[in-house]
C-alpha positions in Angstrom: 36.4 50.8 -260.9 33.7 49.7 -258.2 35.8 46.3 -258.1 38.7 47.9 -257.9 37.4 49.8 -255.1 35.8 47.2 -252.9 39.0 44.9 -253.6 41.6 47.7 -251.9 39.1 48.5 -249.1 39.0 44.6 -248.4 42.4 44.0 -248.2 44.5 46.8 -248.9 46.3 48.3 -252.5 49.2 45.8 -252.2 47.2 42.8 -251.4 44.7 43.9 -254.1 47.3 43.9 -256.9 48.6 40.2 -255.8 45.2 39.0 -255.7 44.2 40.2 -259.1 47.9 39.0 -260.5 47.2 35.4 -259.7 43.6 35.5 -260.7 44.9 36.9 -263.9 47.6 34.2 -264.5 44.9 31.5 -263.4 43.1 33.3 -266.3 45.7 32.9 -268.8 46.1 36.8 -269.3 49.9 36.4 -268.7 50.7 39.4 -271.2 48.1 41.7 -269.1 50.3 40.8 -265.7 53.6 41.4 -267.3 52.0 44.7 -268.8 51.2 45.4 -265.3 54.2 44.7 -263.8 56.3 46.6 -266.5 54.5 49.5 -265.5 55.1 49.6 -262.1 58.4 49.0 -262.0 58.7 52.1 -264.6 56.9 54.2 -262.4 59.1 53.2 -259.3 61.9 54.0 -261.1 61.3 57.1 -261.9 60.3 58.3 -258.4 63.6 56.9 -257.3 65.2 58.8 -260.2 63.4 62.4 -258.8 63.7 61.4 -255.6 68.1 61.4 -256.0 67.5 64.4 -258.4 65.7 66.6 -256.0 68.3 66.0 -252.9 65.1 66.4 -250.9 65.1 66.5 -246.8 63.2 63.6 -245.4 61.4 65.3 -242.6 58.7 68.2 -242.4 60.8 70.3 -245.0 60.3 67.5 -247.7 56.6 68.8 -247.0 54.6 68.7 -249.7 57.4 68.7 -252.6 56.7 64.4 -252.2 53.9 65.2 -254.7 54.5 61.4 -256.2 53.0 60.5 -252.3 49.6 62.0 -253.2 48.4 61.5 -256.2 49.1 57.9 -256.1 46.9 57.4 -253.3 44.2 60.2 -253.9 40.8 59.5 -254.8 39.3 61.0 -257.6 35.3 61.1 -258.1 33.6 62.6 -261.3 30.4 64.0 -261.0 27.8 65.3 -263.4 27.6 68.2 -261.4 28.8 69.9 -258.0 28.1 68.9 -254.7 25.5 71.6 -253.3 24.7 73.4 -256.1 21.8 74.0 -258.3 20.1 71.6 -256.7 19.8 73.5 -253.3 17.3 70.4 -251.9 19.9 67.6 -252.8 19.5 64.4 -252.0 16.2 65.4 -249.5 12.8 64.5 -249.0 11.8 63.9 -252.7 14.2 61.4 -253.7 17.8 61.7 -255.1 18.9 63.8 -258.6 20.6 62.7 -261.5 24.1 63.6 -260.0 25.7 60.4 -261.4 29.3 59.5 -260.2 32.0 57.2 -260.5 35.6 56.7 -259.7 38.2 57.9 -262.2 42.1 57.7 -262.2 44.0 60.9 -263.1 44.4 59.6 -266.5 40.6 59.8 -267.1 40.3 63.2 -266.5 40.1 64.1 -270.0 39.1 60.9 -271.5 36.0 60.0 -272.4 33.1 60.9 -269.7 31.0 57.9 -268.4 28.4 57.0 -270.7 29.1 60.0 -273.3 30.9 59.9 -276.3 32.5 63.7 -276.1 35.9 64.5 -274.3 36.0 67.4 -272.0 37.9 70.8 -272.7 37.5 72.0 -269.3 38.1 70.1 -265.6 37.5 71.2 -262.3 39.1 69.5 -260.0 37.5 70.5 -256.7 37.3 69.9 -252.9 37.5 71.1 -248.9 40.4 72.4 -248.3 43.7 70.8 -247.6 42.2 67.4 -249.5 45.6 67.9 -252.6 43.6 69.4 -255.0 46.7 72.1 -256.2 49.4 69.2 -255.4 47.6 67.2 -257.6 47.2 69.9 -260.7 51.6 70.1 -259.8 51.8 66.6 -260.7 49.6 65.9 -263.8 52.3 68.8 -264.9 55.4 67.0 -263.4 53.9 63.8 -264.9 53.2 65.1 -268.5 57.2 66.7 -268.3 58.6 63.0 -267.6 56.6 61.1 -270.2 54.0 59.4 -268.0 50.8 61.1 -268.8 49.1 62.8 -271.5 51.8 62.8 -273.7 49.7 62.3 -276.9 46.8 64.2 -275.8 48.7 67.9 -275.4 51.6 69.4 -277.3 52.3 71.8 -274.6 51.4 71.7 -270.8 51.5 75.1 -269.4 50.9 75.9 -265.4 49.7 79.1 -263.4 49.3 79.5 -260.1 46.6 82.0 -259.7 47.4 83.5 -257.0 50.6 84.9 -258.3 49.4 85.9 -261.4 47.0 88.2 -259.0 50.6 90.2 -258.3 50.4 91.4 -261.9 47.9 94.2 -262.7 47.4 93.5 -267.0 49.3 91.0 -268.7 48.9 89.5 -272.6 48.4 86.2 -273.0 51.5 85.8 -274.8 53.5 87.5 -271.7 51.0 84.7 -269.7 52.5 82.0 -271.6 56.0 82.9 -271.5 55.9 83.4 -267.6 56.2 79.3 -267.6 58.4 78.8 -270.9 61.6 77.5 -270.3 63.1 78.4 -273.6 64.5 81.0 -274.8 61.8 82.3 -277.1 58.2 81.5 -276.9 57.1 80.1 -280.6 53.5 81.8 -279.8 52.4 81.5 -284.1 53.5 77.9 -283.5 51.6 77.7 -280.1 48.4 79.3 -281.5 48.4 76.6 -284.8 48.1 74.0 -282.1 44.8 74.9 -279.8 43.7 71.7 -279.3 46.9 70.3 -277.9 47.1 72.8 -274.7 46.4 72.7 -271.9 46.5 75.3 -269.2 46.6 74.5 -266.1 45.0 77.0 -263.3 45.6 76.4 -259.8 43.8 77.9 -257.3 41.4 79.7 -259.3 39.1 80.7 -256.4 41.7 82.4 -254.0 42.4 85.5 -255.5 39.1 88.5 -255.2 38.7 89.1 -258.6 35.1 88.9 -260.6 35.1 86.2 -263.4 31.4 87.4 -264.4 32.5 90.1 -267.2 30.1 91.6 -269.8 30.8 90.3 -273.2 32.4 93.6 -274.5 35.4 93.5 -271.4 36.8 90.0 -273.1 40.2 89.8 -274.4 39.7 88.8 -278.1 43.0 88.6 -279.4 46.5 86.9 -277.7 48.5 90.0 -278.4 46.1 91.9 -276.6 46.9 93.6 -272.6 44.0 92.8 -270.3 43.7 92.9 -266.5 44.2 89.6 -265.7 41.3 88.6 -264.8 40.1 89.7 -267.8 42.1 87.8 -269.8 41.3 84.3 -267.4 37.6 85.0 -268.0 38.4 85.0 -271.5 39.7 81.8 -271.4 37.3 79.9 -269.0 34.4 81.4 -271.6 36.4 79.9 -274.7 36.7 83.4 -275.8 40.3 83.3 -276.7 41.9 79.6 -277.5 38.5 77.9 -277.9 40.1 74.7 -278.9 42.6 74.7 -275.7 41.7 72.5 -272.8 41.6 73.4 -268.8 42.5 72.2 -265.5 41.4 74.3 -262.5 41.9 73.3 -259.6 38.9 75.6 -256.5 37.5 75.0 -253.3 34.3 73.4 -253.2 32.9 76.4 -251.3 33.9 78.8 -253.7 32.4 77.0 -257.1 29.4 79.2 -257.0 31.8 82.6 -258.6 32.9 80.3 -261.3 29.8 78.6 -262.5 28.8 81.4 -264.5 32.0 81.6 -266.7 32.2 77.9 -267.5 31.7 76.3 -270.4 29.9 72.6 -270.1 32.9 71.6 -267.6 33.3 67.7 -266.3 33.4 68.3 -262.4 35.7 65.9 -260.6 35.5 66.0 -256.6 38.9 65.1 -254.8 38.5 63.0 -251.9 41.6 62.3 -250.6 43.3 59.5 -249.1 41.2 55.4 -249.1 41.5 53.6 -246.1 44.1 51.5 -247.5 45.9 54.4 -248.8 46.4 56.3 -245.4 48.4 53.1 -244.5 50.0 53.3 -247.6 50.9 56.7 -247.0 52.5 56.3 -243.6 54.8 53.4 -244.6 56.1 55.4 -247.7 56.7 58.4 -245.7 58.7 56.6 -242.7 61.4 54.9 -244.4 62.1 52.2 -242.2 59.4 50.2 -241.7 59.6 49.0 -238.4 58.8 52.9 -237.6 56.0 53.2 -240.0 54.2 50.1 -238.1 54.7 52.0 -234.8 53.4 55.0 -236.0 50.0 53.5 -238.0 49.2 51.9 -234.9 49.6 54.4 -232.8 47.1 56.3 -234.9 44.7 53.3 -235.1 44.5 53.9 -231.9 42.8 57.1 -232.1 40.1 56.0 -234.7 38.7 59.9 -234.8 42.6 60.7 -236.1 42.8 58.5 -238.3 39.8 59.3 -240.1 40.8 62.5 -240.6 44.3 61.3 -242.4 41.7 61.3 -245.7 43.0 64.7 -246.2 46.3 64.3 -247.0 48.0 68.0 -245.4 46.3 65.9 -242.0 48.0 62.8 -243.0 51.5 64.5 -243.3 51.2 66.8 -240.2 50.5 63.3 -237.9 53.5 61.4 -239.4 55.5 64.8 -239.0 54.3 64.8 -235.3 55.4 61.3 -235.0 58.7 61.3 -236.5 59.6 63.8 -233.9 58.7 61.8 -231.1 60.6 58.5 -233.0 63.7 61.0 -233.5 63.7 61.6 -229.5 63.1 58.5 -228.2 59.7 59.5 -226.9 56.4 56.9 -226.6 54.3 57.6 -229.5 51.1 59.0 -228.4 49.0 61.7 -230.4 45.5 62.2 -229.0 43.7 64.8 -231.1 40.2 64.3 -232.2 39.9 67.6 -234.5 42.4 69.3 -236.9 42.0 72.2 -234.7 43.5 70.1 -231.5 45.9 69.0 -234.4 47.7 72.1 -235.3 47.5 73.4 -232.0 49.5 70.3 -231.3 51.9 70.9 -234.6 52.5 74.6 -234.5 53.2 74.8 -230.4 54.5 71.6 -229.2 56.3 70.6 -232.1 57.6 73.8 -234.1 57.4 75.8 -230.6 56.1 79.1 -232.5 55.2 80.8 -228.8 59.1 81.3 -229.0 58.2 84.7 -231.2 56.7 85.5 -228.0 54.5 89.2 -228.4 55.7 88.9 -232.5 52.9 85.9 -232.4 50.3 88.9 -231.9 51.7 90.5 -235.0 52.1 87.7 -237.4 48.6 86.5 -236.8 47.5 90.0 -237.3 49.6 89.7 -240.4 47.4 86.1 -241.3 44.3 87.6 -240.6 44.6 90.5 -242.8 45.6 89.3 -245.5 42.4 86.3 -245.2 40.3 89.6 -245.4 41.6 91.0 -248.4 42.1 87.7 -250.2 45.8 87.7 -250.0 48.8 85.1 -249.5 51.4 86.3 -251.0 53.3 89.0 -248.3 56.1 91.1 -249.4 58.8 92.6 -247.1 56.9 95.9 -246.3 54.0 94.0 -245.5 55.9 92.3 -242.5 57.3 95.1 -241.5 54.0 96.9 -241.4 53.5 94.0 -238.7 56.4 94.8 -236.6 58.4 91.3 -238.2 61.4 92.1 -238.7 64.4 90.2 -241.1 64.8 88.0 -238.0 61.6 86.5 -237.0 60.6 86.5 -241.1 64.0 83.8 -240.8 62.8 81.6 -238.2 59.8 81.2 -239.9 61.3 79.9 -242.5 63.6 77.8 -240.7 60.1 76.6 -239.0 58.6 76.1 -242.1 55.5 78.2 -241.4 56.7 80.3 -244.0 57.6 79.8 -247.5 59.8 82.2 -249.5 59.2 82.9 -253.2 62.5 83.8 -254.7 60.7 84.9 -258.2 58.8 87.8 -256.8 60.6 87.9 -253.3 57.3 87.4 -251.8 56.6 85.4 -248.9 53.7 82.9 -248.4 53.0 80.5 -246.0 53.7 76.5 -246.5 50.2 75.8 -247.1 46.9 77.8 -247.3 45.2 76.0 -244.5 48.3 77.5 -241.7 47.6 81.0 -242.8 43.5 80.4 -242.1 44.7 78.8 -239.1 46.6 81.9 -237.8 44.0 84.3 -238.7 41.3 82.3 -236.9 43.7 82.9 -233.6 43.4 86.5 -234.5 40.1 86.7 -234.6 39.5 84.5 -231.5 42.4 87.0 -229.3 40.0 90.0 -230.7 41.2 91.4 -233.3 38.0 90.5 -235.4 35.3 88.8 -233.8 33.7 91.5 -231.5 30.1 91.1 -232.5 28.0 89.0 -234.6 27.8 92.1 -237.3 31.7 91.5 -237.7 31.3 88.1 -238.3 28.4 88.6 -240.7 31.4 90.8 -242.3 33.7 87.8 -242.4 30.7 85.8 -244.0 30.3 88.9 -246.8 33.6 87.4 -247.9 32.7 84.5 -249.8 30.1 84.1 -252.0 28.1 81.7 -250.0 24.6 81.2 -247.8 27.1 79.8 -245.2 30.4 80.4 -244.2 30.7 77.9 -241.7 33.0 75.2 -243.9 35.7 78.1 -244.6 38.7 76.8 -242.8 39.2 79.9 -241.0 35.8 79.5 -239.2 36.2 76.4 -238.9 39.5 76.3 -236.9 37.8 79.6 -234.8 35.2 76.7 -233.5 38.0 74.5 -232.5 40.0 77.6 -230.4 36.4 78.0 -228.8 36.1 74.3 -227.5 37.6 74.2 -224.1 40.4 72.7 -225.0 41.3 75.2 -227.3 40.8 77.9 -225.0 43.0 76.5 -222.4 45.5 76.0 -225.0 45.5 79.7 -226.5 45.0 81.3 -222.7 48.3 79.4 -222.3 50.4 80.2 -224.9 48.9 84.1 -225.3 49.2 84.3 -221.3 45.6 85.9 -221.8 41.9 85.3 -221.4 39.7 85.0 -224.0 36.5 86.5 -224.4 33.2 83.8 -223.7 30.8 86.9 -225.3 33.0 86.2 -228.6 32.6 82.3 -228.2 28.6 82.9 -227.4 28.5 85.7 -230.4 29.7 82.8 -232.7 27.6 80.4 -231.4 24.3 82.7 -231.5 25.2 83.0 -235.0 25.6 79.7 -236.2 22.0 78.5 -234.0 20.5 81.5 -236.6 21.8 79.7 -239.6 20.4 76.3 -238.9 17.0 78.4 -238.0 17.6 80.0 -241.4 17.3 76.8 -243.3 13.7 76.3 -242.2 14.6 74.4 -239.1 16.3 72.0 -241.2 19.7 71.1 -240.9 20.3 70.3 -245.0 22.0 67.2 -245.6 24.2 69.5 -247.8 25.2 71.5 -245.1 28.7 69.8 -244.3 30.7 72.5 -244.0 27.9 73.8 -240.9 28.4 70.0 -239.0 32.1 70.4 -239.6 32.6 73.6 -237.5 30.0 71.8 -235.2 32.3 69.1 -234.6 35.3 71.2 -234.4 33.8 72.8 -231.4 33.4 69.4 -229.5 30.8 70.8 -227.2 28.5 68.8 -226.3 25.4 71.2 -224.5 25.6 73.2 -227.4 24.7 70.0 -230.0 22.3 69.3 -227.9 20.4 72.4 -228.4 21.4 73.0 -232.1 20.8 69.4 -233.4 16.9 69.0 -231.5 15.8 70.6 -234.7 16.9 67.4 -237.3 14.2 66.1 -239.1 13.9 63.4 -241.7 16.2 62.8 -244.1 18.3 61.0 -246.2 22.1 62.0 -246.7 25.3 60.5 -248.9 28.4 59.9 -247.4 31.2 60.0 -249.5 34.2 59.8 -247.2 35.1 59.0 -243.7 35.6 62.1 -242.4 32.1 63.3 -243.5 30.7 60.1 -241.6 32.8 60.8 -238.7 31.3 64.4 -238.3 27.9 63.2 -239.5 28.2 60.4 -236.5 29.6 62.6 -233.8 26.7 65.5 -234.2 23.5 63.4 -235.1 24.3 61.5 -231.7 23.6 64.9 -230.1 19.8 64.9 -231.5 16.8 64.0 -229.2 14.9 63.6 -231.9 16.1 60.9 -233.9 14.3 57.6 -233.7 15.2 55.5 -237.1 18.0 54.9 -238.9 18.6 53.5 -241.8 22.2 52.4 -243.9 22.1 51.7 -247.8 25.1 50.8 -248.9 25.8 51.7 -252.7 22.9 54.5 -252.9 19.7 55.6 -252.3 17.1 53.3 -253.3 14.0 55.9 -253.3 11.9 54.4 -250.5 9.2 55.8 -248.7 10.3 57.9 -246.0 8.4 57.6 -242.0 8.9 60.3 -239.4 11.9 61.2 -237.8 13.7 58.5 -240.5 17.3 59.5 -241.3 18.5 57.5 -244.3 22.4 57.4 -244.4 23.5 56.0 -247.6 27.3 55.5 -248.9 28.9 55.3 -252.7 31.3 53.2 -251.5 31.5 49.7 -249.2 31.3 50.0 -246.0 34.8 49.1 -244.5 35.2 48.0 -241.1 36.7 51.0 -240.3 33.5 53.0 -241.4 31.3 50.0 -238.4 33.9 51.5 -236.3 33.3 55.6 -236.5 29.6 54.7 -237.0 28.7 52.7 -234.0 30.1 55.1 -231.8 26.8 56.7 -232.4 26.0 55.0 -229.1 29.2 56.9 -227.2 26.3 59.0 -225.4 22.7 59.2 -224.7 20.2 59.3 -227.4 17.2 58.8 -228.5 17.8 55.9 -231.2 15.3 53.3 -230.9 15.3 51.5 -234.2 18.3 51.0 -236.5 18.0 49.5 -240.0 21.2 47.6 -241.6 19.4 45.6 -243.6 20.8 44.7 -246.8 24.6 45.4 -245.7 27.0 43.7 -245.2 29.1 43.2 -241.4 32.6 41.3 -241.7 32.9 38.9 -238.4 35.0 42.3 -237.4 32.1 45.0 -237.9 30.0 41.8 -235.9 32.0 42.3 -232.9 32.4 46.0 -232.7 28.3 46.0 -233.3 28.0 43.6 -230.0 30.2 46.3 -228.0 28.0 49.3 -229.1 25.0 47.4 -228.2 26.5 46.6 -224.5 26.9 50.6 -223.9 24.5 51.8 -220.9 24.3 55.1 -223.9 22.2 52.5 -226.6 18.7 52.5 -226.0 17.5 50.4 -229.5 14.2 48.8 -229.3 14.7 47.2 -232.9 17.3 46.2 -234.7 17.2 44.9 -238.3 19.9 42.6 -239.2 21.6 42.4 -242.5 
C-alpha cells in the first residue's frame, strides 16, 4: 500500500497503473495484468450500466447520487485507535503512541486487521465533515447489491440512516429490518440462523441527540422485542442482540467520544478524502468533455489554497459545480476563494442566487439554526410553516437544490449536512444566537467535546466574521453586523487556547481550522505567540494548509523540522516544532508549505534533512527563500 501510494502521488492513478502493467509484463506476471485489466473493464461497465439506469442529470442535481465518483478516489486510513482520544497528549512532548496506521481499500474493511489474525465485527468509519464518510457506507451497500463486494462475507446487507430512524419513537428490530427489505415478507427465523453473515449498516450514528450509554437492564434482549430506538441501537453496538452480526457506522470525528463507551473492540478507519491525484481524477470524470475538465483543473491549480481543499470531496463537487456554470455561459474561469466559507458564500449567492427569497432568507436560516440546536435535519411541512415558508419558497428550494425532499416520510432535509450548518452559522452571525459568549458557551454544551471549534457550524461563523464575509452578508442581508459578536467569538476562542495550558495541542485541528477560516491576520498574531514546542502529524493537505497558514502567524517559532514517514523520537530543543507526515511529500505539499514565508516571521532555522525535493519542490524552495518575509539563518538541506 505505501508503494502504491508514493507511485500515484508521483505520477498520478492512471500513470501508476501503466507503469506497474509493464513492470509486471517485464516480470512475466502476464496472468496478474490480464487479471487486472479484466477487473477494470468489469467495473467500468458497470458504472456505465447505472449510469444509463439512473437517467441521472449531469450538473449540480447529479450531486452526490455519482457515489461510484467517491469512493473510487477516497482515501481510507485504519487506525488502532481514534485521532484525539484517550491519549489527550498525542503525539507531544514525550514521543509518539502506539496509534499504528496504514492505508486500506474498502475491501479491507473487514478483512484481516494489520498484523492480527482476528477479523472485525464492528467499523467506524469516521472523519470531519463533508470528507464522504455516509456516501461511502451508500456504496459498500450499492456495491454488495451489484456483486462487487463482500458478496461471500454477508448473506444480507441491511442499511439505516440514523437520522431517520430518530422520526420513529420505539421500533422492534424485526420492524428495523423490514424498513429496508424489498420483499414481500421478511424471513426474520431465516435472518436470525445467519448472524454472522449481516451486516448492518448505520449511517450517521452521531447526528441524532440520543444517549448510547444505557444501564445494562434498559437493553433490548430479544428481536421481537419494542424498544426506543435508541435502545434497541445500543443494543446492537454492545453485541447485546445479534452478537455474531457485523457493523458499519459511519460518525464525525468530533462526536466519537458518545460512542466510545458502547463499542465493542471496534477497527477505527479515518476517511481522508480525495489524493492529490485523485482531485484531478475527480474533475475530469465529472466534466465530460475533457477539453473542459483541463480548463477547469487549471484554473483551480491556480489557486493552490482551493485546491487543497478539493481533499473533501462535497469541496471538490461545489468548485466543478461553480465552474461548469461559468463554462455553460461563456464566462473566463476564475474562482478565487481561499476558505470553504468564501466558497459557499460564492455557491449559494452568486451561483444559486438564494438572496432571491429576499426577507424568507431570515426565516429559513432561522429554520437551519434551530434545528442545529435540537439536533434535527429532517423538517416536516409544519415546521416550515412555523418559519413563515410557504409551499412556494419550500419549491424553489428544491428547484435550487438546497433542499432535498423525502417522499417516504414527506420530510424535507437539506442536500447535504454541511449547507444546513452553513445556514445556521448565518443565523447566528445576523443575531439570532450569538449575543454573548454565555450563548456561545450554550452552543458548545451541544456536543460532547472540550472544544467546539471544528463543528462546521462554528467553523463557517469564523469565516462570516473575516472581512470578507462580513461585506458579503452586510450585502446580501442589506444590514450590519455586529463587531461585539465577532469580538465575543473571538474572546472565546483566545480562552480556549489559554485553557490548554498555553498550549495550542497539536490535536487541536478543529481550533486552527476555525482560525484559518477567519483569515485575520492581527488576531493570529496574538493567539498563536503562545506555540511552544512540538511535534505534530499531518495526514492530509488541508490539515498542512491550515497548520502552514496559522503557525506563520507565531513570533515565537524559531526551528522547524520535516520528517517525512513519521516521527523518529529525537530529542526536542526550545521553541522546535517537528512537522512529520505519513505520507510523501508531493510537490504540491513544497508548495502549501513554503508559503510559510508569505509574511513576517520569526523562522530562523529550518530542518529538511532527510527528505526528499523533486527539481520542482527545488525551485519553489529558491522562490520562498527570495521573499523579503524569510528571515532563515540556517537551512539544512536534504
Amino acid at each position: 500500500m505505501e508503494v502504491a501510494s508514493c507511485l500515484v502521488a508521483q505520477y498520478g492513478e492512471q500513470q501508476a497503473w501503466d507503469l506497474v502493467l509493464q513492470t509486471w509484463k517485464l516480470m512475466g506476471l502476464s496472468k496478474l495484468c490480464a487479471r487486472v485489466q479484466k477487473e477494470a473493464a468489469l467495473e467500468s461497465g458497470i458504472t456505465e450500466k447505472y449510469s444509463k439506469e439512473s437517467g441521472e442529470m449531469p450538473c449540480h442535481t447529479r450531486s452526490w447520487k455519482n457515489e461510484d465518483i467517491q469512493q473510487k478516489f477516497t482515501q481510507l486510513l485504519q487506525r488502532s485507535r481514534p485521532r484525539g482520544y484517550d491519549f489527550p497528549l498525542w503525539m507531544r512532548k514525550h514521543g509518539g503512541t502506539d496509534d499504528h496506521k496504514h492505508l486500506i481499500g474498502v475491501g479491507e474493511l473487514f478483512g484481516p486487521g494489520h498484523g492480527t489474525q482476528g477479523k472485525p465485527l464492528t467499523v467506524i468509519l469516521h472523519g470531519v465533515a463533508g470528507i464522504g464518510k455516509s456516501t461511502l457506507a451508500r456504496q459498500v451497500r450499492r456495491a454488495w447489491e451489484e456483486g462487487r463486494l463482500y458478496r461471500d462475507s454477508f448473506q444480507h446487507v441491511f442499511y439505516f440512516n440514523c437520522r431517520e430512524l430518530a422520526q420513529s419513537r420505539t421500533l422492534s428490530l424485526a420492524e428495523l429490518i423490514s424498513k429496508d427489505w424489498a420483499g414481500p415478507a421478511v424471513p426474520i427465523g431465516k435472518i436470525l440462523s445467519q448472524q454472522k453473515n449481516l451486516l448492518f449498516i448505520l449511517d450517521n450514528l452521531d447526528e441524532p441527540k440520543w444517549d448510547l450509554k444505557q444501564h445494562s437492564s434498559e437493553f433490548c434482549l430479544h428481536w421481537s422485542q419494542q424498544q426506543q430506538v435508541h435502545t434497541l441501537l445500543g443494543s446492537l453496538l454492545k453485541k447485546i442482540l445479534f452478537p455474531g452480526a457485523s457493523l458499519l457506522i459511519t460518525a464525525r470525528i468530533t462526536a466519537l467520544g458518545k460512542l466510545i463507551p458502547s463499542l465493542k473492540q471496534p477497527r477505527w478507519v479515518e476517511v481522508l478524502g480525495f489524493s492529490e491525484s485523485a482531485r484531478r481524477d475527480y474533475f475530469y470524470t465529472y466534466f465530460t468533455d475533457e477539453s473542459q475538465a483541463i480548463k477547469a483543473f487549471s484554473s483551480v491549480e491556480s489557486n493552490p489554497a482551493l485546491l487543497t481543499m478539493c481533499v473533501m470531496p462535497l469541496v471538490s463537487w461545489l468548485v466543478c459545480t461553480c465552474l461548469k456554470q461559468q463554462i455553460d455561459k461563456g464566462q473566463e474561469l476564475s474562482l478565487t476563494c481561499q476558505t470553504i466559507t468564501a466558497l459557499c458564500l460564492h455557491y449559494f449567492f452568486h451561483i444559486l442566487q438564494v438572496q432571491s427569497l429576499g426577507t424568507k432568507l431570515w426565516d429559513f436560516c432561522s429554520l437551519a439554526a434551530k434545528g442545529t440546536r435540537q439536533g434535527k435535519t429532517l423538517f416536516f411541512p409544519e415546521d416550515l410553516k412555523k418559519h413563515g415558508l410557504d409551499e412556494d419558497i419550500t419549491s424553489t428550494l428544491l428547484k435550487m437544490a438546497v433542499l432535498q425532499e423525502d417522499p417516504t416520510s414527506l420530510s424535507y432535509s437539506f442536500m447535504h449536512l454541511c449547507f444546513q450548518e452553513f445556514f445556521a452559522a448565518m443565523s447566528y452571525a445576523l443575531g439570532d444566537e450569538l449575543i454573548s459568549i454565555k450563548s456561545m458557551k450554550d452552543l458548545v454544551g451541544q456536543y460532547e467535546m472540550v472544544s467546539v471549534f471544528g463543528e462546521p457550524s462554528t467553523c463557517f461563523l469564523f469565516g462570516l466574521f473575516s472581512e470578507q464575509g462580513m461585506r458579503e452578508m452586510e450585502s446580501i442581508f442589506k444590514c450590519q453586523l455586529s463587531w461585539k459578536k465577532r469580538d465575543n467569538l473571538l474572546k472565546l476562542a483566545k480562552k480556549q487556547v489559554n485553557r490548554t495550558q498555553q498550549n495550542l495541542q497539536p490535536s487541536c485541528w478543529d481550533l486552527l481550522h476555525s482560525f484559518y477560516e477567519i483569515q485575520n491576520e492581527s488576531f493570529l498574531t496574538e493567539v498563536m505567540s503562545s506555540v511552544p514546542e512540538m511535534r505534530i502529524c499531518v495526514q492530509t493537505d488541508m490539515e498542512l494548509l491550515v497548520f502552514t497558514f496559522c503557525i506563520k502567524f507565531s513570533q515565537l517559532l524559531k526551528r522547524l523540522k520535516l520528517n517525512e514517514g513519521g516521527l523518529h523520537g529525537e530529542a526536542q530543543r526550545p521553541s522546535h516544532v517537528i512537522l512529520f507526515s505519513l505520507g510523501p511529500f508531493t510537490d504540491a505539499w513544497w508548495q502549501i508549505f513554503f508559503s510559510i514565508f508569505s509574511v513576517d516571521g520569526s523562522l530562523q532555522e529550518l530542518d529538511l534533512s532527510g527528505n526528499f525535493l523533486s527539481y520542482s519542490a527545488v525551485q519553489t524552495l529558491c522562490e520562498a527563500l527570495k521573499s523579503p518575509h524569510c528571515h532563515l539563518k540556517t537551512l539544512r538541506s536534504p
